[in-house]
C-alpha positions in Angstrom: 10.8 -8.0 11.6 10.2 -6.6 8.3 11.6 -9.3 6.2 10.4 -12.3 8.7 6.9 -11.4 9.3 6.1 -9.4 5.9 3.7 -6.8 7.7 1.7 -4.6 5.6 4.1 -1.5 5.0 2.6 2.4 4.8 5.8 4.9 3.9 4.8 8.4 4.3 7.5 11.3 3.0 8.6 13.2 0.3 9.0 11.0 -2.8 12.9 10.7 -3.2 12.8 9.7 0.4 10.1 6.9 0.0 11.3 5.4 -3.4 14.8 4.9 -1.5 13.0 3.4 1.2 11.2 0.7 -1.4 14.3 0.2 -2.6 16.0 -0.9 0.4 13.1 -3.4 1.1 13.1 -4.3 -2.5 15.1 -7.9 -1.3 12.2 -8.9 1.6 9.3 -8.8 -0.9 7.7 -12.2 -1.7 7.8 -12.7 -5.7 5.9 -12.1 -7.7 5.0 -8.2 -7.0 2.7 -6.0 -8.4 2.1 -2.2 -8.6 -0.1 0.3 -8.9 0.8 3.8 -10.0 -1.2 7.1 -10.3 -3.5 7.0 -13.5 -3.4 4.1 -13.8 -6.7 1.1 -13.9 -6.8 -1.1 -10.6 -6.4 -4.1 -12.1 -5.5 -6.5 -9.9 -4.7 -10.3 -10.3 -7.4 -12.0 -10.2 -5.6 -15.4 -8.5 -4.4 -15.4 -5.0 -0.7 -15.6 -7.2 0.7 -12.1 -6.4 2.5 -11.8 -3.2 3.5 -8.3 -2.9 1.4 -4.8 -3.8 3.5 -1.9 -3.7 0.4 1.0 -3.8 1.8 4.6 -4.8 0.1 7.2 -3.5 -3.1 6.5 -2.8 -4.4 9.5 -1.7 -5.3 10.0 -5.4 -7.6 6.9 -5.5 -11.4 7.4 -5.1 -13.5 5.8 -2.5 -14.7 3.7 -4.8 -11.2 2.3 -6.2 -10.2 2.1 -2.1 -13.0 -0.3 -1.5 -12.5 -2.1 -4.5 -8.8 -2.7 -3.0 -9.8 -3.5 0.2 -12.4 -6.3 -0.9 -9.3 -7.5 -3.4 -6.9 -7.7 -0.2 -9.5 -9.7 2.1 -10.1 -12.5 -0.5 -10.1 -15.5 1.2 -7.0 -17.4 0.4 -5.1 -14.2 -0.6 -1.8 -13.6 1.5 -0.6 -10.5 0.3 1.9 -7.8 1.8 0.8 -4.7 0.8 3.9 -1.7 0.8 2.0 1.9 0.1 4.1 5.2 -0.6 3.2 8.4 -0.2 3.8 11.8 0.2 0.0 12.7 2.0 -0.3 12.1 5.0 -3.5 9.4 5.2 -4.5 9.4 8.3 -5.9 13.7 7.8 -8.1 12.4 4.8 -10.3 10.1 7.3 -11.4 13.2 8.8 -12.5 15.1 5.8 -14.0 11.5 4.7 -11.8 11.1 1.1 -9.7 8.1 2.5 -11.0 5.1 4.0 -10.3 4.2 7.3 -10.5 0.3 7.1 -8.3 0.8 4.1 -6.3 3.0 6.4 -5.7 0.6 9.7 -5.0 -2.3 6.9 -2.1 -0.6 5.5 -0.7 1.2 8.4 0.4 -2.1 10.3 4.2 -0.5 10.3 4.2 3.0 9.7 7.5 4.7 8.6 7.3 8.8 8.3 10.4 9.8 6.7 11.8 13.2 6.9 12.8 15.5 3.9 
């Protein structure tokens, strides 16, 4: 399913368990890909050219940066699958309103929550 339909991807678990888990679907991401780590700018492409995000814990991004993402991943034209990592648990920062919840239900099409 994963490597026909290229879902959007939301990994949850501690982070050896998650970067093992990128790894293993490191061979069904569309090229090119492009990441974004902690402390870093959101820069993204500004073409409709990248095909794959991977987004590293982005519990640590600011409403601001999440709607900035969001608007980026609606673009018209833009086909992108979107693979986020993390070790906080999103859906509890909804409720104390520090994580989107549009940005939320658009990356948690598959949800994996890996064990430690």
């Amino acid at each position: 399913m994963v490597e026909r339909w290229r879902p959007n991807i939301l990994i949850t678990g501690a982070p050896d368990r998650t970067a093992e888990a990128l790894d293993e679907l490191g061979a069904c991401m569309r090229l090119p890909v492009a990441r974004w780590l902690p402390g870093k700018a959101l820069d993204f492409p500004a073409d409709a050219s990248t095909a794959t995000l991977i987004l590293t814990e982005p519990s640590l991004t600011s409403l601001r940066e999440q709607d900035q993402l969001l608007s980026w991943i609606r673009t018209d034209g833009r086909t992108v699958q979107v693979i986020t990592i993390t070790s906080v648990p999103l859906f509890g920062l909804i409720a104390n309103g520090t994580f989107s919840p549009e940005l939320y239900y658009h990356l948690n099409v598959v949800h994996f929550e890996l064990g430690s």
